[in-house]
Biopython code that builds the backbone (N, CA, C, O; Angstrom):
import numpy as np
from Bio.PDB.StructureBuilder import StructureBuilder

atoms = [
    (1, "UNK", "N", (30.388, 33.241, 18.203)),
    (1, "UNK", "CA", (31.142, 32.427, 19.140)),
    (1, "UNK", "C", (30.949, 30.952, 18.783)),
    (1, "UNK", "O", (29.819, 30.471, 18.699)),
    (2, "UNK", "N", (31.873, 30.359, 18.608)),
    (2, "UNK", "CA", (31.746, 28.820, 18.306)),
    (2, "UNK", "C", (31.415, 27.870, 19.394)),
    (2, "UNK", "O", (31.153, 28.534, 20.397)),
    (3, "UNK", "N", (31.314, 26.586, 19.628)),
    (3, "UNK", "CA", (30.640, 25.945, 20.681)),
    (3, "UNK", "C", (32.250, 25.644, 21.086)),
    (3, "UNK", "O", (32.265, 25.502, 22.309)),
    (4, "UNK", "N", (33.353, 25.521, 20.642)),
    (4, "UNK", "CA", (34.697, 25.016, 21.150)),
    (4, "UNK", "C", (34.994, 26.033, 22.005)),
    (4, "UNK", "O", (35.519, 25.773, 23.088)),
    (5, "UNK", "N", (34.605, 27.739, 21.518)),
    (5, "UNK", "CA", (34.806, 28.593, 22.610)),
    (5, "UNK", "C", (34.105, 28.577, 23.996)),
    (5, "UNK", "O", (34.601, 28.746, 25.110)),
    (6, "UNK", "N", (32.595, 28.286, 23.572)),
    (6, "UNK", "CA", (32.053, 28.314, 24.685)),
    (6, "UNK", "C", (32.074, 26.838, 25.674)),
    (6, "UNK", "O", (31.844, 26.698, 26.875)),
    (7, "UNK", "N", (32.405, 25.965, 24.748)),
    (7, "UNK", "CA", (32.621, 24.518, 26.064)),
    (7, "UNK", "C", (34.313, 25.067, 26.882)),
    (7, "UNK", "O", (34.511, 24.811, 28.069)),
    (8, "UNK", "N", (35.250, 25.726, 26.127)),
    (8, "UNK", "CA", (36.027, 26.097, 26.694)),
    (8, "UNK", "C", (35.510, 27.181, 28.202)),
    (8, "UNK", "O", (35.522, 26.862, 29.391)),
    (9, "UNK", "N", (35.181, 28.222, 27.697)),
    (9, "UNK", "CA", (34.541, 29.239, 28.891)),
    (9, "UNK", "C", (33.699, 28.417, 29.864)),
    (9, "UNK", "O", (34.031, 28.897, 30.948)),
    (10, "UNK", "N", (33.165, 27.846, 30.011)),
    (10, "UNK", "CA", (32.131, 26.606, 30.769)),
    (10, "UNK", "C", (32.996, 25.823, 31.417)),
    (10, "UNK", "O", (32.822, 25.925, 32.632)),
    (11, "UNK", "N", (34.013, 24.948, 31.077)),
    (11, "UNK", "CA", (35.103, 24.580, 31.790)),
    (11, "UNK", "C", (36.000, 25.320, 32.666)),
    (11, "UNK", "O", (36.394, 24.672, 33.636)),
    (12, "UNK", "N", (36.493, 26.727, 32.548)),
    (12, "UNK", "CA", (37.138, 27.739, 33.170)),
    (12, "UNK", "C", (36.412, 27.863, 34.189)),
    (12, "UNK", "O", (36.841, 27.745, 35.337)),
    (13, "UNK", "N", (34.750, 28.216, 33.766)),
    (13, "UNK", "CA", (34.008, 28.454, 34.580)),
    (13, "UNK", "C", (33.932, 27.482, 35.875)),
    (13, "UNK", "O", (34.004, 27.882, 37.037)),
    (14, "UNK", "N", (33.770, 26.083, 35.456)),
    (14, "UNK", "CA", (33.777, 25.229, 36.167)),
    (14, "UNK", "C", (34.724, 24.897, 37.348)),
    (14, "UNK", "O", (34.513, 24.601, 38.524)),
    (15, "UNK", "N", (36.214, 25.109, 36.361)),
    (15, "UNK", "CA", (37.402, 25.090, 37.147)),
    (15, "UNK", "C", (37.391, 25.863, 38.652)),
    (15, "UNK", "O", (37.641, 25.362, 39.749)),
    (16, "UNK", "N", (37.100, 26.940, 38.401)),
    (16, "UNK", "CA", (36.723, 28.116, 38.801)),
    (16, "UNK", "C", (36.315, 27.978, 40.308)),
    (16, "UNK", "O", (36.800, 28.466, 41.329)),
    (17, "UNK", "N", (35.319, 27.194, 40.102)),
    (17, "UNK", "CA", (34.144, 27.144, 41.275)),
    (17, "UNK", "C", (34.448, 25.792, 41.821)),
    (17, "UNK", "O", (33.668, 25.401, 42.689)),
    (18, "UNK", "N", (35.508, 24.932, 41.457)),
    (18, "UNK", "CA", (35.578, 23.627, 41.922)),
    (18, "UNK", "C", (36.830, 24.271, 42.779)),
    (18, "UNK", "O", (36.729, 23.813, 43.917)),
    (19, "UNK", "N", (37.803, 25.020, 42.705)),
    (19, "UNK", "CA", (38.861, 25.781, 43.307)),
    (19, "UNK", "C", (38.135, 26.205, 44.413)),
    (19, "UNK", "O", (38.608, 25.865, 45.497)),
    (20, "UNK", "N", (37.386, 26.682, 44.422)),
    (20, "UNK", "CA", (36.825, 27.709, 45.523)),
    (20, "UNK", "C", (36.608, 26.878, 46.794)),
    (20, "UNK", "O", (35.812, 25.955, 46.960)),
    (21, "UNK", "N", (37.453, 27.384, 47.617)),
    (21, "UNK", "CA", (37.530, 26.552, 49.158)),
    (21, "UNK", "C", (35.997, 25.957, 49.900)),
    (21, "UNK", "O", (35.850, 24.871, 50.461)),
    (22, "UNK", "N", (34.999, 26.993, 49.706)),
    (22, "UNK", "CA", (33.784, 26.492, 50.032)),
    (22, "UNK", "C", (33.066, 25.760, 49.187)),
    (22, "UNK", "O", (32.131, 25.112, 49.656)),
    (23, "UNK", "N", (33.376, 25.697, 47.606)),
    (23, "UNK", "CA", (32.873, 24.437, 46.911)),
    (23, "UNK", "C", (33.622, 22.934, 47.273)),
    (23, "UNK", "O", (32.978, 21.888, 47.187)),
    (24, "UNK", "N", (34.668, 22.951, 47.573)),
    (24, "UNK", "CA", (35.610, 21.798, 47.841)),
    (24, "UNK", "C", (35.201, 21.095, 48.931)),
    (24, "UNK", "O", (35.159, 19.868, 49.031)),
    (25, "UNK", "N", (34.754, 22.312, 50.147)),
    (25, "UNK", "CA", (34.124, 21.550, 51.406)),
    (25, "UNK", "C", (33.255, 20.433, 51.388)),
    (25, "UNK", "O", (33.246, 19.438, 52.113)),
    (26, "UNK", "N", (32.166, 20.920, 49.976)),
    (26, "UNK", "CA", (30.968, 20.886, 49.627)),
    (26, "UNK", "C", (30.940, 19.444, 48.852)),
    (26, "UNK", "O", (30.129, 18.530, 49.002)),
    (27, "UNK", "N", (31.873, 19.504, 48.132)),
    (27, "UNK", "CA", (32.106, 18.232, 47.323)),
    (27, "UNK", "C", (32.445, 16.822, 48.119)),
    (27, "UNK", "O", (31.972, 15.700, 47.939)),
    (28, "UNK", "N", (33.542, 17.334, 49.165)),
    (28, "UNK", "CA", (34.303, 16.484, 49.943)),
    (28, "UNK", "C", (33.034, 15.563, 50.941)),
    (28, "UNK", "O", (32.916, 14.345, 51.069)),
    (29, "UNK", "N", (32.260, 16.606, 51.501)),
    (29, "UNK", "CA", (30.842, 16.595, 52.047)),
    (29, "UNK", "C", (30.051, 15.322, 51.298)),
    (29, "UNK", "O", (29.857, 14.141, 51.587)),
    (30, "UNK", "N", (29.702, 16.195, 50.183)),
    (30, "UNK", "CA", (28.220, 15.343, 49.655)),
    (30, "UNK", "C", (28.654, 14.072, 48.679)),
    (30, "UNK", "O", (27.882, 13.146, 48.431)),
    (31, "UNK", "N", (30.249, 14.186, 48.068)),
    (31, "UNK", "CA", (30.338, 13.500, 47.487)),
    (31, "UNK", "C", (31.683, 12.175, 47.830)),
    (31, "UNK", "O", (31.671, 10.984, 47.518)),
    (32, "UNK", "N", (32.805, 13.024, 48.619)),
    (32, "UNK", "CA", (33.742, 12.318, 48.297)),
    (32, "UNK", "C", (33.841, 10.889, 49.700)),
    (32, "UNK", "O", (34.270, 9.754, 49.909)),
    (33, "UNK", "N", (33.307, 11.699, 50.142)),
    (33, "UNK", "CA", (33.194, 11.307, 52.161)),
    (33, "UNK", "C", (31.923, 10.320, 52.299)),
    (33, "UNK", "O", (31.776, 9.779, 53.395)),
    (34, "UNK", "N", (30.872, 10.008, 51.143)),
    (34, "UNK", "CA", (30.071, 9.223, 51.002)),
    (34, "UNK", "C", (30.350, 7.783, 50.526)),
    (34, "UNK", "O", (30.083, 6.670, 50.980)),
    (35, "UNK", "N", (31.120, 8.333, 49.210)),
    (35, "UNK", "CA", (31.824, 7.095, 48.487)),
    (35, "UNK", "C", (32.798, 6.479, 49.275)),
    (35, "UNK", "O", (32.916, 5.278, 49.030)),
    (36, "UNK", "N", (33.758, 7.053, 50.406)),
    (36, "UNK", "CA", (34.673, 6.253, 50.931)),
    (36, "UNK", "C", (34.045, 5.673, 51.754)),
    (36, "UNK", "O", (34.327, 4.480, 51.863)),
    (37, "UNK", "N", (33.272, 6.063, 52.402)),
    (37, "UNK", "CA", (31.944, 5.374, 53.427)),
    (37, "UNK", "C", (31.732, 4.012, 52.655)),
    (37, "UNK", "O", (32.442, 3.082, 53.036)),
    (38, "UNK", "N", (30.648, 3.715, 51.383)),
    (38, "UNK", "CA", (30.471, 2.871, 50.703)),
    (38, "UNK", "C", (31.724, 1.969, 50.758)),
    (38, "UNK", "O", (31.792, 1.060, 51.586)),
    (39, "UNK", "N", (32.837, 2.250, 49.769)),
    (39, "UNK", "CA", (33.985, 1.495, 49.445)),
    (39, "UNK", "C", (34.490, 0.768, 50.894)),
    (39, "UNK", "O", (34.787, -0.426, 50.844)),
    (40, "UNK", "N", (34.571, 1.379, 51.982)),
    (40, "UNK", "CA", (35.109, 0.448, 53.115)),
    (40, "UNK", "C", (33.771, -0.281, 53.225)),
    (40, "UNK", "O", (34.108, -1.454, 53.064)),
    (41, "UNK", "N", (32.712, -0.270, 53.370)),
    (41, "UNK", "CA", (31.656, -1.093, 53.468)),
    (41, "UNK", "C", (32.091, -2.275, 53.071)),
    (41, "UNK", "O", (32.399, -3.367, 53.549)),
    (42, "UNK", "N", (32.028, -1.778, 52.138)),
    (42, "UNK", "CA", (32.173, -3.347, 50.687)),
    (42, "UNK", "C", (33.581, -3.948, 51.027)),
    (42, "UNK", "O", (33.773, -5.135, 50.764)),
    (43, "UNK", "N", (34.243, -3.450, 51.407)),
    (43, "UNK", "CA", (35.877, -3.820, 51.771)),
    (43, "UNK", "C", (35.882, -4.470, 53.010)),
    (43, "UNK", "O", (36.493, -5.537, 53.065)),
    (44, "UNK", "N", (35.469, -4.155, 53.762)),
    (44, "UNK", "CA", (35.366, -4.628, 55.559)),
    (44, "UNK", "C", (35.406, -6.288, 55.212)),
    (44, "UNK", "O", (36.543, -6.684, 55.470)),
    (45, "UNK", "N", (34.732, -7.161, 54.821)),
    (45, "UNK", "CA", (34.569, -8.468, 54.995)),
    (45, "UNK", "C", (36.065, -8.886, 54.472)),
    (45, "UNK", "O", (36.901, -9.558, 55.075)),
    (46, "UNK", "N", (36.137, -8.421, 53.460)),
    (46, "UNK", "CA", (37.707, -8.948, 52.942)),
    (46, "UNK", "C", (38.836, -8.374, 53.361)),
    (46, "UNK", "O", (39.953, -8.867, 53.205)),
    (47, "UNK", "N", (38.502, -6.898, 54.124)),
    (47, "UNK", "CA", (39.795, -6.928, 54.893)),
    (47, "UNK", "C", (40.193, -7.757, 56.387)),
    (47, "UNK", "O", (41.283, -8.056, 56.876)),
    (48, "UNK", "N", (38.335, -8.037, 57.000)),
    (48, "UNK", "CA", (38.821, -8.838, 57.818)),
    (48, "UNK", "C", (39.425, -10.337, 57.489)),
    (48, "UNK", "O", (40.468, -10.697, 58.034)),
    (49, "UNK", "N", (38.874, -11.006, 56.772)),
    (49, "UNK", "CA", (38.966, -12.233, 56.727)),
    (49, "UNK", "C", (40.855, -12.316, 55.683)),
    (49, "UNK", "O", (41.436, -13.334, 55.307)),
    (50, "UNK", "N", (41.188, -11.215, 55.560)),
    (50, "UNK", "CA", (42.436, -11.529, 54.558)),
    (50, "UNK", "C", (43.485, -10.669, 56.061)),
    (50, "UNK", "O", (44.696, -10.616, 55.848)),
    (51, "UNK", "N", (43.218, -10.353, 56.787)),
    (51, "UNK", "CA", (44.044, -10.284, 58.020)),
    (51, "UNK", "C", (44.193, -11.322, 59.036)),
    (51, "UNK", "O", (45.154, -11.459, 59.793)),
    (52, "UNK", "N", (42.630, -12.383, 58.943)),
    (52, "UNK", "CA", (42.662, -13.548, 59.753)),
    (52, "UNK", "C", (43.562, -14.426, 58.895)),
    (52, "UNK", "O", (44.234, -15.131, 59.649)),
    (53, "UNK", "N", (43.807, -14.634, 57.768)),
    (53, "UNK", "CA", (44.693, -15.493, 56.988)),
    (53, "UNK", "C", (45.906, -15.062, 56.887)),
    (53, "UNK", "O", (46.683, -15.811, 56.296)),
    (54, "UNK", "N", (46.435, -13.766, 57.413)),
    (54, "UNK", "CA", (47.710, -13.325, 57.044)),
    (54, "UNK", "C", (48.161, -13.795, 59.039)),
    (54, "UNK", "O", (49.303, -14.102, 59.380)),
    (55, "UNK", "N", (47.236, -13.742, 59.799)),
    (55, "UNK", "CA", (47.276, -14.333, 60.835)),
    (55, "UNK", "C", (47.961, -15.767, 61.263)),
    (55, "UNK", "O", (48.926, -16.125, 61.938)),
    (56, "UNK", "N", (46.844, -16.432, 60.433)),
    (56, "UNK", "CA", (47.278, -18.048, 60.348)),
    (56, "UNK", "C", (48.584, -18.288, 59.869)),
    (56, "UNK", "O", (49.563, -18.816, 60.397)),
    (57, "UNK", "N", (48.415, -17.848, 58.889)),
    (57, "UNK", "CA", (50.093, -17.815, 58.293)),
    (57, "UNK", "C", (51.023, -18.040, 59.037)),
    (57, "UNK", "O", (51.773, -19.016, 59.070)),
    (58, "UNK", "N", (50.981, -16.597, 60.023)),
    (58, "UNK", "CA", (52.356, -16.092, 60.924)),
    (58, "UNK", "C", (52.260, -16.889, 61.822)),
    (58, "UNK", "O", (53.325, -16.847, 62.436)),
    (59, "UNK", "N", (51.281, -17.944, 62.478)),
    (59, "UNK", "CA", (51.306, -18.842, 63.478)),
    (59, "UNK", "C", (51.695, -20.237, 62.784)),
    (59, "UNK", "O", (52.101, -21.079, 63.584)),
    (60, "UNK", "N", (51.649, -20.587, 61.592)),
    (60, "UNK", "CA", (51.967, -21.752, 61.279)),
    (60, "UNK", "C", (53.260, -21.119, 60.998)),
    (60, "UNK", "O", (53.846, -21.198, 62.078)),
    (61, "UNK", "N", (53.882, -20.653, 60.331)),
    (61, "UNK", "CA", (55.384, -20.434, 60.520)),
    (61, "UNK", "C", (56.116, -20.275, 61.823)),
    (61, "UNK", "O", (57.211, -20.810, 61.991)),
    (62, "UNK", "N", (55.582, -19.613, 62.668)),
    (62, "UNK", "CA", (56.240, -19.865, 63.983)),
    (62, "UNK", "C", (56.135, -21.048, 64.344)),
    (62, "UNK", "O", (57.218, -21.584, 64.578)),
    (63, "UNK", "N", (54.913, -21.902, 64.532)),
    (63, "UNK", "CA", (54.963, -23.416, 64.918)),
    (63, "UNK", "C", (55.860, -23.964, 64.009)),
    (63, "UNK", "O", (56.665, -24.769, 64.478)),
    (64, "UNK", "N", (55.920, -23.688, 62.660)),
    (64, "UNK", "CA", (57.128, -24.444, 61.925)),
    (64, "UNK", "C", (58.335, -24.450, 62.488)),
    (64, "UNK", "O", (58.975, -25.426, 62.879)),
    (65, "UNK", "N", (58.641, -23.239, 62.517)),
    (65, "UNK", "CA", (60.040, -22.996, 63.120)),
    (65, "UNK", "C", (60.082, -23.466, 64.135)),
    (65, "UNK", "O", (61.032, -24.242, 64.236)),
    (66, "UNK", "N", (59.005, -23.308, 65.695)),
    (66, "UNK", "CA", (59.334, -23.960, 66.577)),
    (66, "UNK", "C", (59.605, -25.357, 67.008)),
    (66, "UNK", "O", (60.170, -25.639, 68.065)),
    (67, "UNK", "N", (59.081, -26.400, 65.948)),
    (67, "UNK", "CA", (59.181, -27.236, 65.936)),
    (67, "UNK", "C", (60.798, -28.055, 64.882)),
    (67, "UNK", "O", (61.404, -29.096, 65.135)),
    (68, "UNK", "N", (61.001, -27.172, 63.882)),
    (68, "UNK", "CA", (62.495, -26.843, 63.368)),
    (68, "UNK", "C", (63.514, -26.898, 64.498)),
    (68, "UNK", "O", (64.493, -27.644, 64.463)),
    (69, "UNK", "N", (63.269, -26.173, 65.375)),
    (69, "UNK", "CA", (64.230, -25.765, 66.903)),
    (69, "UNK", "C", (64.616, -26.949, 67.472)),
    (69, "UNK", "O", (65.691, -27.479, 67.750)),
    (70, "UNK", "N", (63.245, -27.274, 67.589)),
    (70, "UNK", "CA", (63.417, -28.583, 68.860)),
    (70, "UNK", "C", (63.577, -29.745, 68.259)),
    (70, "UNK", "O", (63.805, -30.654, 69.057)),
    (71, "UNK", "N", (63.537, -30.107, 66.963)),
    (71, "UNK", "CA", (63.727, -31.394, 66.679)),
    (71, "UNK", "C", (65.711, -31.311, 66.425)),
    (71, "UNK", "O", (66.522, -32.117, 66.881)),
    (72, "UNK", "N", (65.991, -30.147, 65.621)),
    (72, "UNK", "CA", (67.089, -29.607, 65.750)),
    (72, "UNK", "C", (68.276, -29.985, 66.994)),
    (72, "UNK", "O", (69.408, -30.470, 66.975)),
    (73, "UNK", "N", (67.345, -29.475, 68.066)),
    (73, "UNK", "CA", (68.093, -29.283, 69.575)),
    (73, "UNK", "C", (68.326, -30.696, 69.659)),
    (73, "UNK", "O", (69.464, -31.129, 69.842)),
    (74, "UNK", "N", (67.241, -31.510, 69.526)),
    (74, "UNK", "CA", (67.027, -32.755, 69.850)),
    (74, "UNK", "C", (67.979, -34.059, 69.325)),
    (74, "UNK", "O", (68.265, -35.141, 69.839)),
    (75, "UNK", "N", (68.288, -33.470, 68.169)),
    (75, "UNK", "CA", (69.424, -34.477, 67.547)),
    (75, "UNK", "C", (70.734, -34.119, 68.048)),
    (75, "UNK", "O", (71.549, -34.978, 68.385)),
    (76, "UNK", "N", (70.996, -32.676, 68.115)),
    (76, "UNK", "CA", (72.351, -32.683, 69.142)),
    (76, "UNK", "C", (72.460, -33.074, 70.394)),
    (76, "UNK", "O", (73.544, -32.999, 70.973)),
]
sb = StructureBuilder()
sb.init_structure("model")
sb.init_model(0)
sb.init_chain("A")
sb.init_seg("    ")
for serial, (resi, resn, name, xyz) in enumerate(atoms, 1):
    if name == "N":
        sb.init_residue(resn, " ", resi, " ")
    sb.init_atom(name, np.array(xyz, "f"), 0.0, 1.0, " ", f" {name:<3s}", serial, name[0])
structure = sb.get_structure()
């Protein structure tokens, strides 16, 4: 048996058991549901602070505009 056969059979194998509904639980569990934990961690500061700026934004454009309005109104 050559090692190309057997890294092949080892992969099948693998496939195999990563399919299997109670390995998937298992993965999702120990591995996948940890890392998204982490990643919003690390994300939280910049999602808040890039929602407080998408904030500001939308209030200085409304004050723009509102002030657009009335100087507007004001000359007619």
């Amino acid at each position: 048996m050559e090692i190309k056969d057997l890294i092949f059979d080892l992969l099948e194998e693998i496939i195999k058991e990563i399919n299997n509904p109670e390995q998937q639980e298992k993965i999702k569990q120990k591995i996948v549901d940890p890392f998204i934990i982490y990643i919003v961690k690390q994300m939280y500061p910049y999602l808040i602070s890039t929602c407080i700026i998408i904030l500001l934004m939308l209030l200085c454009i409304i004050s723009v505009l509102i002030i657009l309005v009335k100087k507007n109104y004001n000359i007619n």
